[in-house]
Residue frames as qw, qx, qy, qz and C-alpha x, y, z in Angstrom:
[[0.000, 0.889, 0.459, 0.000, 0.00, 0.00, 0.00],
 [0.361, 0.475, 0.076, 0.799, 1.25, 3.50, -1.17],
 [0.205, -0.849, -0.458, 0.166, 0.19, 6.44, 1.46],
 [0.240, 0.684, 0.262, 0.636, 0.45, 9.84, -0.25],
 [0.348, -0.424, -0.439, 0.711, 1.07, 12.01, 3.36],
 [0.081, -0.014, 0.018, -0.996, 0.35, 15.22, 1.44],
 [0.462, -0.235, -0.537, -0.666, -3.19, 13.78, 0.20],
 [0.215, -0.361, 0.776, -0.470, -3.13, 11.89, 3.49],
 [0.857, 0.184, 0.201, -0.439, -4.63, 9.01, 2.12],
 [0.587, -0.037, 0.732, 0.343, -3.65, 5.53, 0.28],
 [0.490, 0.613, -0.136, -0.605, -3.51, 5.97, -3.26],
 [0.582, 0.381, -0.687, -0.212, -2.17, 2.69, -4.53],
 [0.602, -0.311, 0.716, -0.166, -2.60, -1.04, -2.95],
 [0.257, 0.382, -0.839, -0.291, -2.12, -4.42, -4.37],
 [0.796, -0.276, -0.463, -0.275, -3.65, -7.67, -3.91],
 [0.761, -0.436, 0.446, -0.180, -3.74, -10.03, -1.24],
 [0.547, 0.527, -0.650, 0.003, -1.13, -12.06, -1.95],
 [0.827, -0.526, 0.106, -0.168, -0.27, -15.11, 0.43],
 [0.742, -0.503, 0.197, 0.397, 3.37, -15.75, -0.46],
 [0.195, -0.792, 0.213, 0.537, 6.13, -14.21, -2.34],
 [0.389, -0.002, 0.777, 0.494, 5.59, -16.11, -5.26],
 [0.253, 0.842, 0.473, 0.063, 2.47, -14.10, -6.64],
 [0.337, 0.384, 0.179, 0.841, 2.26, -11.03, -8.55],
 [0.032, 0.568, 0.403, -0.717, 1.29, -8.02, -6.36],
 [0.244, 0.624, 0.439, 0.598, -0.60, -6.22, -9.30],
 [0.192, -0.327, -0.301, 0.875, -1.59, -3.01, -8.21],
 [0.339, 0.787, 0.511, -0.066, -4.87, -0.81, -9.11],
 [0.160, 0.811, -0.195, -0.529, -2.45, 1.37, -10.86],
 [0.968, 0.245, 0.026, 0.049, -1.49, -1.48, -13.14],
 [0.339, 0.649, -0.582, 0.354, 1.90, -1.69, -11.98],
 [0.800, -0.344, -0.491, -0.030, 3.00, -4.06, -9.06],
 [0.544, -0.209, -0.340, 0.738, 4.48, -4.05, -5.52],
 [0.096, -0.956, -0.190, 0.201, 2.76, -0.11, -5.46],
 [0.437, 0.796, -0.298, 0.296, 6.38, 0.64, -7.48],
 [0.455, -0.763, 0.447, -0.103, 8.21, -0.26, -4.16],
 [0.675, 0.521, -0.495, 0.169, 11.69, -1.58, -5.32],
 [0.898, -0.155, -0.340, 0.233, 13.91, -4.00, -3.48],
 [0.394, -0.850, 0.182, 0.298, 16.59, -2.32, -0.65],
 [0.642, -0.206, 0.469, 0.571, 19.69, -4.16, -3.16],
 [0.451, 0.414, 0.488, 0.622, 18.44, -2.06, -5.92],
 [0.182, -0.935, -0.287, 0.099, 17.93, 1.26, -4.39],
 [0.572, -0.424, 0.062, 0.700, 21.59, 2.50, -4.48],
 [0.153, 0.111, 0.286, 0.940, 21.11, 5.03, -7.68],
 [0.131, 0.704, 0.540, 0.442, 18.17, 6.18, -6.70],
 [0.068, 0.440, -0.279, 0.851, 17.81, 10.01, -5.53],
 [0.144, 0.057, -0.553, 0.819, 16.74, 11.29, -1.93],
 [0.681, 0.077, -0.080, -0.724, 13.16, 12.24, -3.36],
 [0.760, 0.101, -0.578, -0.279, 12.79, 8.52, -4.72],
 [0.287, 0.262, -0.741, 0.547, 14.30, 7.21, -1.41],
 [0.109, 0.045, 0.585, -0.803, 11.82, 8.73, 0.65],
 [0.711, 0.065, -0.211, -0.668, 8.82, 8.07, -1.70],
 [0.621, 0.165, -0.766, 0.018, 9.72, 4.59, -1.40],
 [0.068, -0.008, -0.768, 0.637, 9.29, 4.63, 2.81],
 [0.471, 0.070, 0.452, -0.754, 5.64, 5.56, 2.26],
 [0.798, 0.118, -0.480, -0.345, 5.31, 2.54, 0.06],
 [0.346, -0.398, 0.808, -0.262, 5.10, -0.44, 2.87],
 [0.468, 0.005, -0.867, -0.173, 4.27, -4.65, 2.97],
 [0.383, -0.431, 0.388, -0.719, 1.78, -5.43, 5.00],
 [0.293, -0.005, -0.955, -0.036, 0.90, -8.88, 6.64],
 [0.553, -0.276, -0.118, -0.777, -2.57, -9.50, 7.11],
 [0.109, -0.102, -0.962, 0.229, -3.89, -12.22, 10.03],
 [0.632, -0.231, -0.285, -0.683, -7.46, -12.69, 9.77],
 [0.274, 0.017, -0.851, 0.448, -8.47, -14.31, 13.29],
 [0.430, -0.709, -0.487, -0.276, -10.79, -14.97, 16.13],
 [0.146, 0.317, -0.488, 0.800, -9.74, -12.62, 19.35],
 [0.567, -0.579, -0.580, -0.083, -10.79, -13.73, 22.56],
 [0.419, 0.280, -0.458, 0.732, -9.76, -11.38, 25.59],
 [0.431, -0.708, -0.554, 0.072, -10.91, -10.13, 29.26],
 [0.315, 0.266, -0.029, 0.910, -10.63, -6.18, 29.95],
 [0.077, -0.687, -0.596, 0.408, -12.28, -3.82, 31.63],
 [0.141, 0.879, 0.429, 0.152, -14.66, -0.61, 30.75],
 [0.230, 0.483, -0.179, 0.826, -13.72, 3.09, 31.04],
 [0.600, -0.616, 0.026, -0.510, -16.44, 2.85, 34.04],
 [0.300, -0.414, 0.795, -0.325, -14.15, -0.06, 35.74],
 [0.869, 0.308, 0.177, -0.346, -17.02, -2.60, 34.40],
 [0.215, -0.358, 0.821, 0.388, -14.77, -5.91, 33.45],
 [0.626, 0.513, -0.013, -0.588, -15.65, -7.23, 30.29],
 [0.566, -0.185, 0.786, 0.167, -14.99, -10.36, 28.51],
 [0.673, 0.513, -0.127, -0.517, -15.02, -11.03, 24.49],
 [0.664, -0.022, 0.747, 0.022, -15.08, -14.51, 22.90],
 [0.472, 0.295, 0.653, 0.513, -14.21, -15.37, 19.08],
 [0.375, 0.813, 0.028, -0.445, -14.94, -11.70, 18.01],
 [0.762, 0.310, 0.343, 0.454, -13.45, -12.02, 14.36],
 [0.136, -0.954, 0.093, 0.249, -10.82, -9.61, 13.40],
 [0.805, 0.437, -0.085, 0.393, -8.21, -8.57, 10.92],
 [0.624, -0.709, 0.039, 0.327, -4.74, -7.75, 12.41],
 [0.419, 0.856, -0.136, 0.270, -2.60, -5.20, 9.88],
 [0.396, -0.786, 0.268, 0.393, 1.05, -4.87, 10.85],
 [0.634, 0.631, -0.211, 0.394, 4.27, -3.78, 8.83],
 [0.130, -0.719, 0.542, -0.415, 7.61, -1.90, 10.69],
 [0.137, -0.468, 0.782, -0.387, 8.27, -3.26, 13.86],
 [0.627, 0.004, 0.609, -0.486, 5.84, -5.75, 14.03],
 [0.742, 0.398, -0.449, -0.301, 6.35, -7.51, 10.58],
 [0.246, 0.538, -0.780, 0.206, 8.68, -9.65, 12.13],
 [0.448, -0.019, 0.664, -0.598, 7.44, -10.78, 15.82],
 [0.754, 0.238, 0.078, -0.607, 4.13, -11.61, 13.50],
 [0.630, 0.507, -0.555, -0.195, 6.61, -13.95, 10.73],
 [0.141, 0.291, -0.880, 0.347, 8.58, -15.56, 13.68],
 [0.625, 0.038, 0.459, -0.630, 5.16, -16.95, 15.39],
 [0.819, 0.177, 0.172, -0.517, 4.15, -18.25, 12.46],
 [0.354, 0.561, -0.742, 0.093, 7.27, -19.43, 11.40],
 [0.422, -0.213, 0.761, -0.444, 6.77, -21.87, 14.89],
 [0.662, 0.154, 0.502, -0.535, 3.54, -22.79, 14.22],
 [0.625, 0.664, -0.341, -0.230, 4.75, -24.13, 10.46],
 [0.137, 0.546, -0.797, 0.219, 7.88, -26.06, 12.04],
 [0.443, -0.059, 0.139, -0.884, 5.38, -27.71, 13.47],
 [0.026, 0.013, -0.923, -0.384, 3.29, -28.58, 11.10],
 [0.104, 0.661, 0.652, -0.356, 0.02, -27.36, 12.77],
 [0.105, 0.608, 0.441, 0.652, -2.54, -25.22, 11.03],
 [0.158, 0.173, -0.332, 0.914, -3.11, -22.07, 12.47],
 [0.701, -0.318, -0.003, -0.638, -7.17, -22.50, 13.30],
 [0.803, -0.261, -0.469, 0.259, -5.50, -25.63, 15.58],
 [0.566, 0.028, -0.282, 0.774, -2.85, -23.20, 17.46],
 [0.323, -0.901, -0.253, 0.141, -3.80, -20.65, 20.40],
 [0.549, 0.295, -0.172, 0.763, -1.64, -17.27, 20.09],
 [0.275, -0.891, -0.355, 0.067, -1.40, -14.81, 22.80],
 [0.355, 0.617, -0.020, 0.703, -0.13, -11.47, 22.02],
 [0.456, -0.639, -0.209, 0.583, 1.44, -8.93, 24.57],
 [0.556, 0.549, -0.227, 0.581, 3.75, -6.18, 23.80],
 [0.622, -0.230, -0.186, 0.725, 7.23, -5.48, 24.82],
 [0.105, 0.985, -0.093, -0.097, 8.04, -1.30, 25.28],
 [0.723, 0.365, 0.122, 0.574, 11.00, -0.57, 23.10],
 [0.151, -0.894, 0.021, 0.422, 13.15, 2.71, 23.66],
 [0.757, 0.231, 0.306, 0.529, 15.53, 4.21, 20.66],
 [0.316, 0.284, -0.070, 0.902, 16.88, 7.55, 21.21],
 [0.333, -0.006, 0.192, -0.923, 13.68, 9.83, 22.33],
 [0.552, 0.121, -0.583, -0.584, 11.69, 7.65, 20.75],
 [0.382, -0.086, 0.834, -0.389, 9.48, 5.26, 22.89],
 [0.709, 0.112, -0.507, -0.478, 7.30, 2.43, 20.70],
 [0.661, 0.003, 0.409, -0.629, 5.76, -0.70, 21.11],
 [0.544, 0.275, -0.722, -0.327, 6.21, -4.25, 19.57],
 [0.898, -0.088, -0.164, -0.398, 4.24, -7.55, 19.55],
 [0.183, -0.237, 0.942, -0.152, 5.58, -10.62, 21.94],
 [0.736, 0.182, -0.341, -0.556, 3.68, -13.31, 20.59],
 [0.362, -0.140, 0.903, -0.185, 3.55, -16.87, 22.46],
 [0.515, 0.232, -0.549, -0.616, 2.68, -19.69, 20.60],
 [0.603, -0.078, 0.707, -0.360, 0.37, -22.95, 21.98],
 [0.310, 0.246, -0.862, -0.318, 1.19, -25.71, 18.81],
 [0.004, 0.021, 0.942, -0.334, -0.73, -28.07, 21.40],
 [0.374, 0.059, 0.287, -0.880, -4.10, -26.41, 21.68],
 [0.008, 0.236, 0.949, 0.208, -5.42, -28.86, 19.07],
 [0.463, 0.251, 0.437, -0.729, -8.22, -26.41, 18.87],
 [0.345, 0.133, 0.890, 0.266, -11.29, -27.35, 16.80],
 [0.287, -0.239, -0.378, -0.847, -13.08, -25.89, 13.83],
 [0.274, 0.266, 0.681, -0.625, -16.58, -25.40, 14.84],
 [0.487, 0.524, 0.664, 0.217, -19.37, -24.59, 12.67],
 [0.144, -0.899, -0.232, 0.344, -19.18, -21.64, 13.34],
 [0.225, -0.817, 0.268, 0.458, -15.89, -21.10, 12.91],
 [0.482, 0.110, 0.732, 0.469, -15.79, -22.59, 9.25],
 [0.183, 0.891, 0.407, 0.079, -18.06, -20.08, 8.55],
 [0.187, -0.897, 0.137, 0.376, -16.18, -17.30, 9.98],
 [0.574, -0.103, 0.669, 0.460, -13.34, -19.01, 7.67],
 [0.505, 0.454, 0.673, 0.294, -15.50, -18.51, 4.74],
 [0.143, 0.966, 0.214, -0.037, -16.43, -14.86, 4.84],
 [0.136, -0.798, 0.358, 0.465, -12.69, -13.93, 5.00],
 [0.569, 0.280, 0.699, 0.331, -12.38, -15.95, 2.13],
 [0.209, 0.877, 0.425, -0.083, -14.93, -13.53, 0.64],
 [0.122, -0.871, 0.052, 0.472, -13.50, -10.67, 2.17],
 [0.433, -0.434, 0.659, 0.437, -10.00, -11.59, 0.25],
 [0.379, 0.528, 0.630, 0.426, -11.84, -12.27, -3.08],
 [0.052, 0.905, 0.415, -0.070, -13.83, -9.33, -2.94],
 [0.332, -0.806, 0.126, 0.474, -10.38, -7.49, -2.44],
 [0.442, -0.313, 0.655, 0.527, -8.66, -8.79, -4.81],
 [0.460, 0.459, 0.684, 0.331, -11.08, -8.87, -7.58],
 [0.095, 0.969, 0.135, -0.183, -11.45, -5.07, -7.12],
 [0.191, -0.765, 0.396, 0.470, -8.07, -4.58, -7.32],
 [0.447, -0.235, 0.774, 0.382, -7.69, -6.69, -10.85],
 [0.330, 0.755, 0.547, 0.150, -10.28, -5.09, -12.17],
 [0.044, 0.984, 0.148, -0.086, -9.07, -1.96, -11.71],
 [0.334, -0.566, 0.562, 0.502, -5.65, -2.66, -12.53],
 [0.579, 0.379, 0.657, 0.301, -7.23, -4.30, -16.11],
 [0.175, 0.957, 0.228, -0.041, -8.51, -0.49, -16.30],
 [0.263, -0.833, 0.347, 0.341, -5.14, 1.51, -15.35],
 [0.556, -0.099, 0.704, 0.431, -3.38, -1.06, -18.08],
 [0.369, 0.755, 0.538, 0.074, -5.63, 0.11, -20.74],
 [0.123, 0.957, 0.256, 0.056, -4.91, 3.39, -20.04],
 [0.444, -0.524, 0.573, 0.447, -1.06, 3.18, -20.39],
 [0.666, 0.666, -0.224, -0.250, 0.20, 3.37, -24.06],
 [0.784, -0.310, 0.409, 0.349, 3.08, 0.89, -24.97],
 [0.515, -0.332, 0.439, 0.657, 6.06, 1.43, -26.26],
 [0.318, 0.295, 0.657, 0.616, 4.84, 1.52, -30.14],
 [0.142, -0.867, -0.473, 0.072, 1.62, 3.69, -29.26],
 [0.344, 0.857, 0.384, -0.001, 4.29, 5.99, -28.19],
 [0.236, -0.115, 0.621, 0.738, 7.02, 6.09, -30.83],
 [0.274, 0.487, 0.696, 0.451, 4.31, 6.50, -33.21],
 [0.013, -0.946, -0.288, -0.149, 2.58, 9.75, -31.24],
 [0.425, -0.586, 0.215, 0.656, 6.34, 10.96, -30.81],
 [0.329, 0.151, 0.600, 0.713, 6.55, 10.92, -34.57],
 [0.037, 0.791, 0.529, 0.305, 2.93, 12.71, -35.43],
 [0.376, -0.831, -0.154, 0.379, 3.78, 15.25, -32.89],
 [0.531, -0.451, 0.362, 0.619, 6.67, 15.85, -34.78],
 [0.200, 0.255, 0.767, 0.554, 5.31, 15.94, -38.28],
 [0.200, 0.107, 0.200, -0.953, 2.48, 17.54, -37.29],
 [0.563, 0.378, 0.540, -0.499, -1.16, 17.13, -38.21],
 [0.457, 0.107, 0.725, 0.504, -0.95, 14.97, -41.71],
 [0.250, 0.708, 0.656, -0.074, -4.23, 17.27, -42.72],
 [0.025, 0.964, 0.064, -0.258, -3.27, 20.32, -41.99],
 [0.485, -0.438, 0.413, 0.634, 0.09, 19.59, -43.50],
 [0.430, 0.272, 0.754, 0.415, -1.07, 18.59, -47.03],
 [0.074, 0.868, 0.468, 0.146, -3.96, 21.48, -47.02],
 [0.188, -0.982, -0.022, 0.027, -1.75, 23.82, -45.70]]
């Protein structure tokens, strides 16, 4: 996803992709949102450099979250299999990879495997932040429900629904790119000028 700070808004995202072998397309019909590898970044300028930091990867976990907390009135509260998508990039790309990285080694599927998330405080000059500790339970042996095959299904959806928007709308943005020949040819007319007015005039 691209975020444009001046427009403060995204202005480019890609599919859902689920491992580094897909094409990210992008709804500008271009992929990866233009964001180029770090080993190939040495020639580019200071502008490009920094456009490139508000292009990020994000990893999406689509999950049930179960947790016990309490109100702003003191009132403790308890939620059970709320479904919920969990966005991180930066500091928390990692923590997120290395979890599931476990839960893979494994060999367990992740709607078997209980994860409970903390976080750690981090300090780095002035700078105080926040990153995910992430304990994995391989053992839980939970079990689909019906429920939760459902819940299964709608992100399914969701993830279609995303992705077909964005491949439609990269089918558009392709269209509306000339290639190469398209334009060598309107370099040349430009040049030559209007064939009509040439002949008549």
């Amino acid at each position: 996803m691209h975020y444009d700070p001046e427009k403060s808004e995204y202005v480019n995202r890609s599919i859902i992709f689920k491992n580094w072998k897909e094409e990210a397309i992008d709804i500008l019909g271009g992929t990866r949102c233009g964001k180029i590898p770090f080993k190939e970044r040495s020639s580019l300028t200071p502008e490009q450099l920094a456009e490139q930091r508000t292009i990020r990867c994000y990893r999406l976990l689509y999950g049930l979250l179960s947790f016990k907390g309490t109100k702003a009135n003191g009132e403790d509260h308890e939620v059970a299999n709320l479904p919920v998508l969990w966005r991180v990039s930066g500091t928390a790309f990692a923590p997120v990879g290395s979890a599931l990285d476990q839960m893979k080694k494994r060999k367990k599927h992740p709607f078997t495997c209980k994860f409970s998330i903390d976080s750690k405080r981090q300090k780095k000059g002035g700078n105080v932040y926040y990153t995910p500790e992430i304990a994995v339970d391989a053992d839980a042996n939970l079990e689909m429900s019906k429920e939760g095959v459902e819940t299964l299904a709608v992100f399914q959806d969701i993830i279609d629904t995303e992705n077909n928007e964005v491949v439609d709308l990269y089918k558009v943005a392709k269209k509306g790119k000339p290639i190469s020949s398209d334009t060598d040819t309107q370099k040349v007319v430009d040049e030559v000028g209007d064939p009509i007015k040439t002949l008549s005039t």
